[in-house]
PDB file with SEQRES, HELIX, SHEET and CRYST1 records, atoms N, CA, C and O in Angstrom:
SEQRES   1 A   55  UNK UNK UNK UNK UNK UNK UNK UNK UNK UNK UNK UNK UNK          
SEQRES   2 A   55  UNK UNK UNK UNK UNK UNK UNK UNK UNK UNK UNK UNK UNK          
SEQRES   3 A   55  UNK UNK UNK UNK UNK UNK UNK UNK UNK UNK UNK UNK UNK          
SEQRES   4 A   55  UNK UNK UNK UNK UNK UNK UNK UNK UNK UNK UNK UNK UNK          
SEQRES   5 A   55  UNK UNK UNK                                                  
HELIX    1 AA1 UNK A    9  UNK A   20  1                                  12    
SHEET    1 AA1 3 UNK A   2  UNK A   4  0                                        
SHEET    2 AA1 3 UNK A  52  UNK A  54 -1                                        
SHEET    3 AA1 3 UNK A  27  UNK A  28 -1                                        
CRYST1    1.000    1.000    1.000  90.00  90.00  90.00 P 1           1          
ATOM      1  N   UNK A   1      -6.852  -3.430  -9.497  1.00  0.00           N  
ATOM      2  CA  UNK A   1      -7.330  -3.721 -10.822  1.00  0.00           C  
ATOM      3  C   UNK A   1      -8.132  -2.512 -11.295  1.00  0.00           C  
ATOM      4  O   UNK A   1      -8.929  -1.948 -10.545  1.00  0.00           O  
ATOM      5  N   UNK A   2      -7.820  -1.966 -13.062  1.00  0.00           N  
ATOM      6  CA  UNK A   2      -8.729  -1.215 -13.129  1.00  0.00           C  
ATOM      7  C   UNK A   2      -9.086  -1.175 -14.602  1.00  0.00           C  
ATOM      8  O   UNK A   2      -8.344  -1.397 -15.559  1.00  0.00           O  
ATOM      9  N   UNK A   3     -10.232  -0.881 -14.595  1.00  0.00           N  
ATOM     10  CA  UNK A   3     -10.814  -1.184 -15.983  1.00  0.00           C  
ATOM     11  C   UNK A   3     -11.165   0.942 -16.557  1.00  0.00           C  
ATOM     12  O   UNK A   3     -11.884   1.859 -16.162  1.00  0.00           O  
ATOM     13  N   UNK A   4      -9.994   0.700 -17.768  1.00  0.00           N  
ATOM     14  CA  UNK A   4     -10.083   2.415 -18.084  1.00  0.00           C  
ATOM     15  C   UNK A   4      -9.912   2.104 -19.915  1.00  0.00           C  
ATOM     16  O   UNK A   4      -9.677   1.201 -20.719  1.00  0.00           O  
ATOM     17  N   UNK A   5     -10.248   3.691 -19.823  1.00  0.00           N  
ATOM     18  CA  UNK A   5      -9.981   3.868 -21.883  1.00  0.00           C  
ATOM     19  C   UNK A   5      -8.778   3.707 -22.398  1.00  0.00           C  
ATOM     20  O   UNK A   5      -8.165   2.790 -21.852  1.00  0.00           O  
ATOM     21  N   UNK A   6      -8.153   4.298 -23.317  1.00  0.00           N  
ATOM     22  CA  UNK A   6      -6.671   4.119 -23.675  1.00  0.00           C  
ATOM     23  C   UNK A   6      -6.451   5.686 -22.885  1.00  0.00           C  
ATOM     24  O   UNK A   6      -5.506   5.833 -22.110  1.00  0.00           O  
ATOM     25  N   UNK A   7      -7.121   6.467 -23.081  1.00  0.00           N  
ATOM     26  CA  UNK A   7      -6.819   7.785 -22.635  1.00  0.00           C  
ATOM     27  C   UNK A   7      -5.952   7.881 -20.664  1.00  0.00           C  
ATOM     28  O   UNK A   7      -5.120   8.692 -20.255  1.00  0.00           O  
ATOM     29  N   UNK A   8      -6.434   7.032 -20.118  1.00  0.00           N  
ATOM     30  CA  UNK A   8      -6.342   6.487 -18.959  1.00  0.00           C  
ATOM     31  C   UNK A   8      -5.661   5.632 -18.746  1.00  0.00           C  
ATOM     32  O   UNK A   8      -5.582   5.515 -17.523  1.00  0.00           O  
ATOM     33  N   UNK A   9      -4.921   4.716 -19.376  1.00  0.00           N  
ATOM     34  CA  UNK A   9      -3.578   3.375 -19.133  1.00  0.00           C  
ATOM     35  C   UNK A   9      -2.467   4.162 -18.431  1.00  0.00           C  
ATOM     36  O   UNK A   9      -1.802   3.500 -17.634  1.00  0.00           O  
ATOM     37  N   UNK A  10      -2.217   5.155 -18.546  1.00  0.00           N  
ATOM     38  CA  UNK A  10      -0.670   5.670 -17.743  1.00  0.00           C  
ATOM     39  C   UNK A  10      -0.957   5.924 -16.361  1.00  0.00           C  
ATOM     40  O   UNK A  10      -0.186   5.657 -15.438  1.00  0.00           O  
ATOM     41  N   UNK A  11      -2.634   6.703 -16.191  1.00  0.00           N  
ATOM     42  CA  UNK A  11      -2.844   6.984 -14.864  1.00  0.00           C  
ATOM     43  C   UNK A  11      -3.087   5.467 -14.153  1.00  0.00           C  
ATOM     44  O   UNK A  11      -2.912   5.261 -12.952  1.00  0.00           O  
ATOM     45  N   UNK A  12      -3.451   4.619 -14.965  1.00  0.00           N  
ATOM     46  CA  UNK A  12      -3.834   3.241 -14.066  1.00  0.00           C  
ATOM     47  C   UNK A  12      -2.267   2.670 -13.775  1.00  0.00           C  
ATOM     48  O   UNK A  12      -1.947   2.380 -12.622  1.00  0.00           O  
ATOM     49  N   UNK A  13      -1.282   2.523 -14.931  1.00  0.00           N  
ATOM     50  CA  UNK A  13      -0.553   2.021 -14.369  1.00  0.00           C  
ATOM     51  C   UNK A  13       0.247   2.606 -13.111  1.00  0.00           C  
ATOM     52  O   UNK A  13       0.609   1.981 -12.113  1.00  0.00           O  
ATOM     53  N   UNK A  14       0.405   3.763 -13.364  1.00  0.00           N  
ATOM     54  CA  UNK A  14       0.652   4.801 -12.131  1.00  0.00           C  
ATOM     55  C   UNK A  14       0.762   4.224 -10.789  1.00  0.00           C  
ATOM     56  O   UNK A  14       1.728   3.841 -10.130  1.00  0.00           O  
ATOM     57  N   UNK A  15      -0.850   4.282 -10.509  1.00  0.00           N  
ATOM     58  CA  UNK A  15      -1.232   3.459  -9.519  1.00  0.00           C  
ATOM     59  C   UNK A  15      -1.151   2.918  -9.166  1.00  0.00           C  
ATOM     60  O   UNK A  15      -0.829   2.915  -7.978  1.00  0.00           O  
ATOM     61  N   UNK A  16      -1.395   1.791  -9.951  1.00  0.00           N  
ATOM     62  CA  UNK A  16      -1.288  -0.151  -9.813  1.00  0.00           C  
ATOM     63  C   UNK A  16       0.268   0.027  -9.333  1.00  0.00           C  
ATOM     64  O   UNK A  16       0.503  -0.410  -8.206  1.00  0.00           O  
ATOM     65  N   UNK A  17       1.109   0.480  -9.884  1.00  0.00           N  
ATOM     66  CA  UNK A  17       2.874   0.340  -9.050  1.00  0.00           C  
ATOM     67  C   UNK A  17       2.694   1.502  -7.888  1.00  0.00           C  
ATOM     68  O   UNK A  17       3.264   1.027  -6.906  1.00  0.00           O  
ATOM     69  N   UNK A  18       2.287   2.508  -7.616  1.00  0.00           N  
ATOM     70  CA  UNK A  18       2.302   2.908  -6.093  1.00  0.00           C  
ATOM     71  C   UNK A  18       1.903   1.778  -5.166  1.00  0.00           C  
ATOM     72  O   UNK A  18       2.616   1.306  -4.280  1.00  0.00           O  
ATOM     73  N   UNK A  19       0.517   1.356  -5.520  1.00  0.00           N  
ATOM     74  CA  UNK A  19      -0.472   0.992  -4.889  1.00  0.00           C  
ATOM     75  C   UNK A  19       0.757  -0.894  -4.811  1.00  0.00           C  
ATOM     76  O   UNK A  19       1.362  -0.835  -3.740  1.00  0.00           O  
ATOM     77  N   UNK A  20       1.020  -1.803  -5.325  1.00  0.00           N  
ATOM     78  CA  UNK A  20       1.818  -2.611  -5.139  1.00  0.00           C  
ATOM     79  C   UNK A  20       2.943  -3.047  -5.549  1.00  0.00           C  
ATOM     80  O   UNK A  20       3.355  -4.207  -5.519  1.00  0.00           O  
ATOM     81  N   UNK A  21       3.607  -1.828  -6.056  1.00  0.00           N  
ATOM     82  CA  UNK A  21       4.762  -1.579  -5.998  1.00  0.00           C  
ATOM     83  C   UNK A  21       5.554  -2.771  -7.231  1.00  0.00           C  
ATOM     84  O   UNK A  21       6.695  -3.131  -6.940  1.00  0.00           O  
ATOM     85  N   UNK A  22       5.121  -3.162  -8.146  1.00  0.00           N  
ATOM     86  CA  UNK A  22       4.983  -4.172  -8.927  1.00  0.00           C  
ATOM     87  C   UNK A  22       4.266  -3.868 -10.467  1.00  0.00           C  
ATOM     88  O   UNK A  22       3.173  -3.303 -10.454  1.00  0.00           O  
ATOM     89  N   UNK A  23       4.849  -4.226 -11.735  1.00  0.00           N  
ATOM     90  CA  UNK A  23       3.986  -3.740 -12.935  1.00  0.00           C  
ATOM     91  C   UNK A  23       2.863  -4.772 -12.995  1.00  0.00           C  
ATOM     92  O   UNK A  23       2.763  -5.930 -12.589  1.00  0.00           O  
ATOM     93  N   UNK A  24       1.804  -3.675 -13.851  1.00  0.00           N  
ATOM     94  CA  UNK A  24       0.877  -5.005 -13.853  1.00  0.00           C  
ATOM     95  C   UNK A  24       1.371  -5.171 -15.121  1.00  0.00           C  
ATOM     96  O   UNK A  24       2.372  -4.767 -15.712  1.00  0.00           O  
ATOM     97  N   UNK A  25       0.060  -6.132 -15.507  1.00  0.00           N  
ATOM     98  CA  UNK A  25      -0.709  -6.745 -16.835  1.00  0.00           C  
ATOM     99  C   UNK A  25      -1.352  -5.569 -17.184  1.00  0.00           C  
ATOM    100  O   UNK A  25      -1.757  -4.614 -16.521  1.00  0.00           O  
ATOM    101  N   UNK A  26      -1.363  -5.923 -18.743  1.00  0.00           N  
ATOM    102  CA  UNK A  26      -2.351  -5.418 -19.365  1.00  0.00           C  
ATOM    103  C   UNK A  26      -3.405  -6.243 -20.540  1.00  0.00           C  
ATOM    104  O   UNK A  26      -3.157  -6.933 -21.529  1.00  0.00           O  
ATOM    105  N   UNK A  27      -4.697  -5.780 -19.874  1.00  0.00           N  
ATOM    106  CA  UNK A  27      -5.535  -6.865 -20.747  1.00  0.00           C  
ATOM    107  C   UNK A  27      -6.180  -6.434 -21.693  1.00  0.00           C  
ATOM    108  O   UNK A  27      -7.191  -5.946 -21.186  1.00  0.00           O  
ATOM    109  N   UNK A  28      -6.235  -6.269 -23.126  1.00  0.00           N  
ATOM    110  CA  UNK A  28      -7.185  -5.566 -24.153  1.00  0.00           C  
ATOM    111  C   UNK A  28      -8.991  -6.436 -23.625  1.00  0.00           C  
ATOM    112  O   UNK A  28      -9.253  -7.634 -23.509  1.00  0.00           O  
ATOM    113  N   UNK A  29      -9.628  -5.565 -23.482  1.00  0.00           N  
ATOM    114  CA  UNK A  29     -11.429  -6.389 -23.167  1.00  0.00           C  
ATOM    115  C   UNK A  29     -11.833  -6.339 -24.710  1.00  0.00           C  
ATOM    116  O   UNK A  29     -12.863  -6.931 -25.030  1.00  0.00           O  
ATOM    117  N   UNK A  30     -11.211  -5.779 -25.532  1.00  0.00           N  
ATOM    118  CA  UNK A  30     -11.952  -5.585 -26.237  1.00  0.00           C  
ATOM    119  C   UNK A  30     -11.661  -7.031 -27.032  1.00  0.00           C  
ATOM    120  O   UNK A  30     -12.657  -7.260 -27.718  1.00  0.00           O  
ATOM    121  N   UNK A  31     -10.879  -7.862 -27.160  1.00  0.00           N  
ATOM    122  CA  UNK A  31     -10.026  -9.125 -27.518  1.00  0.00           C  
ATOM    123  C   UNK A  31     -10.334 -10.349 -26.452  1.00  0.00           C  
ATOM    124  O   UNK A  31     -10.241 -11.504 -26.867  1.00  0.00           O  
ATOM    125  N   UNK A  32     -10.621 -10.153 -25.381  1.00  0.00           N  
ATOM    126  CA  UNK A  32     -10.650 -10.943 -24.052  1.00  0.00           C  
ATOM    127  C   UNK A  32     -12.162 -11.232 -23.901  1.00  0.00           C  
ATOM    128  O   UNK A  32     -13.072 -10.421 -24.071  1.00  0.00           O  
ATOM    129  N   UNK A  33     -12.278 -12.700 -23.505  1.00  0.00           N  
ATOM    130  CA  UNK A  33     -13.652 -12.773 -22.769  1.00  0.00           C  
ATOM    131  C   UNK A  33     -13.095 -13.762 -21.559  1.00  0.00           C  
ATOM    132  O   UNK A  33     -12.138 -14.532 -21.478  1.00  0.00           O  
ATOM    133  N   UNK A  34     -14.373 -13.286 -20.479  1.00  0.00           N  
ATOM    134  CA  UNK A  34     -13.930 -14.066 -19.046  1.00  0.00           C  
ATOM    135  C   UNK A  34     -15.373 -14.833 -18.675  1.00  0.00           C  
ATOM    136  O   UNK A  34     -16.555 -14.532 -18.515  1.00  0.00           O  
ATOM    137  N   UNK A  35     -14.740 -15.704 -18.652  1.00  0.00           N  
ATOM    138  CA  UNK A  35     -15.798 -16.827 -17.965  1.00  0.00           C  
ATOM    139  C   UNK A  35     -16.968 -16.371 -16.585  1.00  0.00           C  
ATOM    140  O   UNK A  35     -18.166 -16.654 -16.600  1.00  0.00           O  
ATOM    141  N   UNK A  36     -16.311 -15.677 -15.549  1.00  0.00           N  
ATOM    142  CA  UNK A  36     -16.548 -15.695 -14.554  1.00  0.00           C  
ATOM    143  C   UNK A  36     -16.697 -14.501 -14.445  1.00  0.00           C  
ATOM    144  O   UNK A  36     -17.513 -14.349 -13.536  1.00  0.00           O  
ATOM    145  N   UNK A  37     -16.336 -13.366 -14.908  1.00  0.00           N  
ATOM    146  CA  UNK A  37     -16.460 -11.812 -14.720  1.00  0.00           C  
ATOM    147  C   UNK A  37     -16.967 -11.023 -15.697  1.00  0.00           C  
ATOM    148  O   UNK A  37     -16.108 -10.847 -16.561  1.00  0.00           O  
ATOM    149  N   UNK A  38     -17.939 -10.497 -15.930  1.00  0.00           N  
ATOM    150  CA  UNK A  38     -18.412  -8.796 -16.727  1.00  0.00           C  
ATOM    151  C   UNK A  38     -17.527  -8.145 -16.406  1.00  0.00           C  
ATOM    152  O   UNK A  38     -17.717  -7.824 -15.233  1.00  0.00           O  
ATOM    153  N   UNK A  39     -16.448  -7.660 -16.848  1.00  0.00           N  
ATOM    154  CA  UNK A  39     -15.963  -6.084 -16.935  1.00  0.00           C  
ATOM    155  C   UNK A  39     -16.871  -5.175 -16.997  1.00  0.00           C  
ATOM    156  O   UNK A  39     -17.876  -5.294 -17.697  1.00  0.00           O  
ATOM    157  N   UNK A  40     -16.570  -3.987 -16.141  1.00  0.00           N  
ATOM    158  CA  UNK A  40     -17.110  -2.355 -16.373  1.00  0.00           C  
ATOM    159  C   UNK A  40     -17.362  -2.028 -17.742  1.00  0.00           C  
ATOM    160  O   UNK A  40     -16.622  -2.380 -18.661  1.00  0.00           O  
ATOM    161  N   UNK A  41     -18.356  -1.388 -17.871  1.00  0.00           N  
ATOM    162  CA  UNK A  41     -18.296  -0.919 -19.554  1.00  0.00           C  
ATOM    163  C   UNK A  41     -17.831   0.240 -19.990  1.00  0.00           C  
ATOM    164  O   UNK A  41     -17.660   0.613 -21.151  1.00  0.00           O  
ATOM    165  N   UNK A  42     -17.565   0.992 -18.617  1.00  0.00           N  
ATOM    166  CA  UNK A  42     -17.322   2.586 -18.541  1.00  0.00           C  
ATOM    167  C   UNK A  42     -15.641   2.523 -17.441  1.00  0.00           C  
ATOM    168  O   UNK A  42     -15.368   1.881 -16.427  1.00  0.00           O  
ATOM    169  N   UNK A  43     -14.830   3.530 -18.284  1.00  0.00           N  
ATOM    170  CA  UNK A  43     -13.598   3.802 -17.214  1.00  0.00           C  
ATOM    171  C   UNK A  43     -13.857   4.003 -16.264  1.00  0.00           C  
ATOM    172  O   UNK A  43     -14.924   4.571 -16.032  1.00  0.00           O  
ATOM    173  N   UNK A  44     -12.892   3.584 -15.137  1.00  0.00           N  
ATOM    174  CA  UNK A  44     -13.357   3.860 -14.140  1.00  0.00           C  
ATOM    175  C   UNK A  44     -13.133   5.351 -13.756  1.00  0.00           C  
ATOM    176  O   UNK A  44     -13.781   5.639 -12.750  1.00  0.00           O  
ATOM    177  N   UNK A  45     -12.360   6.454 -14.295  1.00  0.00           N  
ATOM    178  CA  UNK A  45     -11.839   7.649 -14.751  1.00  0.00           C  
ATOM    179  C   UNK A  45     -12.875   8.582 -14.855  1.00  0.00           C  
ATOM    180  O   UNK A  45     -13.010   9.576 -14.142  1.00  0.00           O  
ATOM    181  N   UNK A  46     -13.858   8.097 -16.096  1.00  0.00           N  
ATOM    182  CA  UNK A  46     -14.504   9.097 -16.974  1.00  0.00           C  
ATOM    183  C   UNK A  46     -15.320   8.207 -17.553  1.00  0.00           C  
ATOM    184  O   UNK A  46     -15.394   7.104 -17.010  1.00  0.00           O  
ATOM    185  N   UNK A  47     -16.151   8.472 -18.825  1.00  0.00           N  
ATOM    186  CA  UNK A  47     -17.477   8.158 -19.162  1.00  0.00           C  
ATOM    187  C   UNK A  47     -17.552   7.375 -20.426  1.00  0.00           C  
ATOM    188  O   UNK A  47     -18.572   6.873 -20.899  1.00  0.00           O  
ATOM    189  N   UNK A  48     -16.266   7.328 -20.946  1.00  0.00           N  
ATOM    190  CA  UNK A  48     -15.399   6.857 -22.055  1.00  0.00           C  
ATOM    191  C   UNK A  48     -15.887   4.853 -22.312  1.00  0.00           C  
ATOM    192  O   UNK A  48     -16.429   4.386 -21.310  1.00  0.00           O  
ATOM    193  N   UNK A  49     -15.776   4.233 -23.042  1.00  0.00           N  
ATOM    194  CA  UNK A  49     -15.601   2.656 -22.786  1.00  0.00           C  
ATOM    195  C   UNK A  49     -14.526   2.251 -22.462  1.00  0.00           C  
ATOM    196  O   UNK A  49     -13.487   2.585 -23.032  1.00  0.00           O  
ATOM    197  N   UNK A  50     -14.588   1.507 -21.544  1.00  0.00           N  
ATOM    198  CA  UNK A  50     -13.272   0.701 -21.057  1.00  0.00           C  
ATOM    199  C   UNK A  50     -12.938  -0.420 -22.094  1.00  0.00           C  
ATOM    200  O   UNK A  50     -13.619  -1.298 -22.623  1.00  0.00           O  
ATOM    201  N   UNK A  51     -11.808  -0.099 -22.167  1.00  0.00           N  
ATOM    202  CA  UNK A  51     -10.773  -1.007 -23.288  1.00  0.00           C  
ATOM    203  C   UNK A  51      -9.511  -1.846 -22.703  1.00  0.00           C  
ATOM    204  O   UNK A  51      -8.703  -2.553 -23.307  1.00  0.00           O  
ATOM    205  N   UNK A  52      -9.622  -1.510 -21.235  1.00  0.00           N  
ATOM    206  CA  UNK A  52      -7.737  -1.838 -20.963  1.00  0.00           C  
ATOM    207  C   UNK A  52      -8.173  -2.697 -19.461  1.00  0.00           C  
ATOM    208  O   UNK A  52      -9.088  -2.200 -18.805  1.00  0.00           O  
ATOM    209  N   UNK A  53      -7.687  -3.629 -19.084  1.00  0.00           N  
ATOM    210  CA  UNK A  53      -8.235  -3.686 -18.010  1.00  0.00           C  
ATOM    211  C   UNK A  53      -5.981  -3.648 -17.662  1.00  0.00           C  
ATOM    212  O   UNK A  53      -4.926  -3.891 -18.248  1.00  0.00           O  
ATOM    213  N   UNK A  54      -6.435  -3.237 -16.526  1.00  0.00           N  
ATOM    214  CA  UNK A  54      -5.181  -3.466 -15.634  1.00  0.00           C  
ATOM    215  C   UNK A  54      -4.804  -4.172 -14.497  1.00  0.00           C  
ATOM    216  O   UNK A  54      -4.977  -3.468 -13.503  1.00  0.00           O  
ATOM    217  N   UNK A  55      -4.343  -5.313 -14.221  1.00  0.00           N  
ATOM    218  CA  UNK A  55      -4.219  -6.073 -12.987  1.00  0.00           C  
ATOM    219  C   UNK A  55      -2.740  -6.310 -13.035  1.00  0.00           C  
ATOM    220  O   UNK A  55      -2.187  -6.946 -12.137  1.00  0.00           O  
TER     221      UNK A  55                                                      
END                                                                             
């Protein structure tokens, strides 16, 4: 899972399919609220606001 800017969605998805070999989701935070979780406020990348979460 990773919480990044828009600048950062290609490198996350990247990952997320090395890493399990499977596409994720994509979640806008900026549209989304979660009961149970705070999202990062910062990419996990760079210094930017996180906008995308990826799972």
């Amino acid at each position: 899972m990773y919480c990044v800017c828009r600048e950062h969605v290609e490198l996350a998805i990247d990952k997320f399919v090395d890493e399990y070999e499977d596409a994720p989701d994509l979640v806008n935070l900026n549209s989304t609220t979660f009961t149970d979780w705070t999202p990062p406020t910062r990419c996990d990348w760079c210094d930017q606001p996180a906008e995308v979460l990826v799972v």
